[in-house]
C-alpha positions in Angstrom: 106.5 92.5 104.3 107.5 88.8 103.6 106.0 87.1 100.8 102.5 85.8 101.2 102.1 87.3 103.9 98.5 89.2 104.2 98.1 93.1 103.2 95.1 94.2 104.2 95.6 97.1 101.7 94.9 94.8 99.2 92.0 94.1 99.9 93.3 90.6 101.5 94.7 89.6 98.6 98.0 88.0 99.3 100.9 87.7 97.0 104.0 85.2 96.5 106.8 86.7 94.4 107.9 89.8 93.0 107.2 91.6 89.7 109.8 90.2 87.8 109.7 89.1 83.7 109.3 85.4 83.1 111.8 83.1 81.2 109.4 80.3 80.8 106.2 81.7 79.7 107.2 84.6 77.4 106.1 85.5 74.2 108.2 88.8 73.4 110.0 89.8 76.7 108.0 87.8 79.7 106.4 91.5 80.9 102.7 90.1 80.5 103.5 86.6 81.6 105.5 87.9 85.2 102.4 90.2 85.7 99.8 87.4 85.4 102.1 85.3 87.8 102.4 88.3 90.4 98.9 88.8 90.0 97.7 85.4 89.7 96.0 85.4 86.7 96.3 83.5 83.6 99.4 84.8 81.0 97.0 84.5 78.1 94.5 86.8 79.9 96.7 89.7 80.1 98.0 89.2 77.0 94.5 89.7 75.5 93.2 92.6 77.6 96.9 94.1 76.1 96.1 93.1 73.0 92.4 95.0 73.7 94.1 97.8 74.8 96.0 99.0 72.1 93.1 99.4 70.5 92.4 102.2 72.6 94.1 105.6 72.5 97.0 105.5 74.7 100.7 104.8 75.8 100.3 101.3 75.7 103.7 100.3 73.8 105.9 103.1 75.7 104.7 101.1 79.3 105.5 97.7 77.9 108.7 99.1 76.7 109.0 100.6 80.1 108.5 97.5 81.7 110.1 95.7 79.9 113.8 97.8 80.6 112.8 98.2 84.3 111.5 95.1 85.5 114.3 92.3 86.1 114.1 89.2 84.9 113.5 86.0 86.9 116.3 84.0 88.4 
């Protein structure tokens, strides 16, 4: 599918790049800042509802660090 491009399977939603880490916006490695720009939402929301998450039981860290080895980062 080309980017922006409409995916009913999204539930219209339409996209414009690729999940890739940011080099402007990071903080540590970029992860939550290319996931709020692949998503469209704001880097400082993700950050928090990351932030609210580790609060929680969970693997949390492991699939930032995940992310953060497997995801590319922006040209």
């Amino acid at each position: 599918m080309r980017a922006g491009a409409h995916d009913p399977t999204l539930g219209g939603m339409t996209t414009t790049t690729g999940l890739t880490r940011s080099r402007d916006n990071r903080v540590i490695a970029g992860v939550c800042a290319g996931l709020a720009r692949r998503f469209g939402w704001s880097p400082r929301t993700v950050r928090v509802v990351f932030v609210l998450s580790c609060l929680l039981p969970g693997p949390q860290f492991v699939l930032y660090l995940a992310l953060w080895i497997l995801l590319p980062e922006e040209r």
